[in-house]
N, C-alpha and C positions, 0 to 999 in steps of 0.2 A: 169540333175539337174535343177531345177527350182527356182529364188529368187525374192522373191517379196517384193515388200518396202512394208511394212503398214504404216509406218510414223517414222519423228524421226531419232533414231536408231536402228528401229525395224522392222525387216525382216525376212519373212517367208523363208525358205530355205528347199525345199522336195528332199530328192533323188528320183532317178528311183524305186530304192525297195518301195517308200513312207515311210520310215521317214522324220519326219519332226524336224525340227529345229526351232525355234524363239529366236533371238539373244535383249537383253536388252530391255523389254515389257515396255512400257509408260504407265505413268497413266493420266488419263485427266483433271488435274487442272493447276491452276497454269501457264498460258498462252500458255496452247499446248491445240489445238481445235480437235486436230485428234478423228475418233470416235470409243467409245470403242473396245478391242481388244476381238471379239470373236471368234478366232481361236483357235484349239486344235496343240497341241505338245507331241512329246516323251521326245524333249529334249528342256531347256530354259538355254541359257547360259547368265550371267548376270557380268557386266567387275565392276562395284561400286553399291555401295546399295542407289544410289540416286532416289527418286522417278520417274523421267521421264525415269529410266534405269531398272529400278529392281522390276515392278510389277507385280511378278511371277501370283496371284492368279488370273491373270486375264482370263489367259490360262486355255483353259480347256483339259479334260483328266487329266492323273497324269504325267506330264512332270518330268524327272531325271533334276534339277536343278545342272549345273556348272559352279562353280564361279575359279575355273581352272585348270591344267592340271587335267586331268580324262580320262575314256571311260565311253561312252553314247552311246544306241541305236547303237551300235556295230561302232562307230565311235571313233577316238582318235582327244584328243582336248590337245593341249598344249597351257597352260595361261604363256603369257611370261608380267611380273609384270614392271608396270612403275602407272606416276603419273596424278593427274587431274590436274596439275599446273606445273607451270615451278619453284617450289619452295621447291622439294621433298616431298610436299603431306602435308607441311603445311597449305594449304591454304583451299583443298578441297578434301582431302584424296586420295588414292592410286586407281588405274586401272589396269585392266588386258584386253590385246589384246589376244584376240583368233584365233589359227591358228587349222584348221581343212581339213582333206580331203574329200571330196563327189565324187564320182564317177569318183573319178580321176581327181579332179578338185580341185588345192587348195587354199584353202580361207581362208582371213584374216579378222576377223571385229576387230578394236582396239579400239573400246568405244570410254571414253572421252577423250584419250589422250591429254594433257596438255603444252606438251614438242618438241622437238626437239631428237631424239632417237639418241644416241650413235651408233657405228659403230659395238659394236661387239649385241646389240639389235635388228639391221635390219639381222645381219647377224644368230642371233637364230629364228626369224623370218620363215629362209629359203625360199624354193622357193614360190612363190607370186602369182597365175594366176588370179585371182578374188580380189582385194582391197575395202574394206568397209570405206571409211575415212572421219571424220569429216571434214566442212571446214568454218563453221559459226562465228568463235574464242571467243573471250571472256572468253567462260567456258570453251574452247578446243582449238586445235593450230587453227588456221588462213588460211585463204586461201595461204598465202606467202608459211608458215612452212609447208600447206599437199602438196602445190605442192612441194616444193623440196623432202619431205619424197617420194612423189612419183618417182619422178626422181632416188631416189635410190632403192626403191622397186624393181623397172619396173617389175611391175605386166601388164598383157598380158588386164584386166578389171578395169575400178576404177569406183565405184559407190558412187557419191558423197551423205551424210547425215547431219544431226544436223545443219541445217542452217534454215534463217526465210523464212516463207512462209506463206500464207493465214489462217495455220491451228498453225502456230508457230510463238507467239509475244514477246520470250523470246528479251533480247537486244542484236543481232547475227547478221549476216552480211547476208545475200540472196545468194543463190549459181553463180551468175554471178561473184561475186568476183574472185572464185576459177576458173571458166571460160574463165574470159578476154585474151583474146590473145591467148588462144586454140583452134587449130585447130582439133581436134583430136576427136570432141564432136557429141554424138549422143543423138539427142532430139528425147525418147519414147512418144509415147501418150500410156503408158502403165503402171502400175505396175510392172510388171511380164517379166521376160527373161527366158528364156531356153537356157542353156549352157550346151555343151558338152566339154569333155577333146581333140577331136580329131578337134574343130572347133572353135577353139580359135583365134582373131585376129592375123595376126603377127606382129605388134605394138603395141603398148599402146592402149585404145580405152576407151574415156569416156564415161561412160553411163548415162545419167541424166532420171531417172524415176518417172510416175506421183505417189503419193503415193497413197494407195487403200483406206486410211482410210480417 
């Protein structure tokens, strides 16, 4: 399996058979510089219908869009339901975390989560190898709140997203936040990882990648 950041919270995700996957497609206004999304998909899963999350049409081919639990492109996806705020969705409506299998390799991207997750939510969750987690806060929990969700995750990958960078002037914190005091950090000069089920760190291991867009 292959995951690639294009930016944001949008990541390309191919198995070995080639499906592909694109998890919450950006759109380019509105302080995100990243450049248009011109990659094709079977499958687009999308966690809220906010524009820098949900612009399916950018994708090309005819992607099965899910918004949560379903099968796609012979994949099972369970949308386990939480909030974009820490105020039950009053404030910026409801999200859905996606947990999916790839080649035996399983993965979580949880949008924009908002919150602090309950204990029986990490635990519908289940098992965690690959973590996709915000850590920018503002719109999403904070570097404090993904590290500790990580600590309860303990996913075997975490690939930090939705935080400011040269391509993202939203008002979010820069991924050294979520960093500081971690030892455990691997700086790609890359987009793209190749992960296998059988070659998985045996710790935690973070991975910060360049994004392609």
């Amino acid at each position: 399996m292959k995951i690639k950041w294009l930016g944001h919270a949008t990541f390309l995700i191919t198995s070995d058979s080639g499906i592909r996957i694109i998890t919450d497609p950006y759109d380019t206004v509105q302080g995100l510089h990243y450049e248009k999304i011109e990659e094709s998909a079977d499958v687009v899963t999308v966690s809220h219908d906010h524009f820098d999350h949900a612009n399916v049409a950018a994708v090309k081919g005819k992607p099965q869009v899910v918004r949560g639990t379903a099968e796609a492109g012979g994949i099972k996806f369970k949308g386990v339901s939480t909030y974009h705020d820490t105020s039950t969705g009053s404030q910026r409506g409801n999200n859905v975390m996606f947990c999916f299998e790839v080649d035996g390799v399983n993965v979580c991207h949880v949008g924009d989560l908002g919150h602090q997750l309950s204990d029986a939510q990490v635990a519908e969750l289940g098992k965690v190898d690959v973590l996709l987690i915000p850590v920018g806060g503002f719109f999403t929990i904070d570097a404090r709140v993904a590290s500790q969700l990580c600590d309860r995750i303990k996913p075997r990958v975490i690939i930090p997203m939705h935080y400011k960078n040269d391509k993202c002037d939203f008002p979010i914190a820069g991924v050294e936040e979520f960093l500081k005091g971690k030892d455990n950090v691997i700086r790609l000069d890359s987009s793209e990882i190749d992960i296998k089920s059988g070659e998985l760190p045996a710790g935690t291991q973070i991975m910060v990648l360049k994004s392609a867009k």
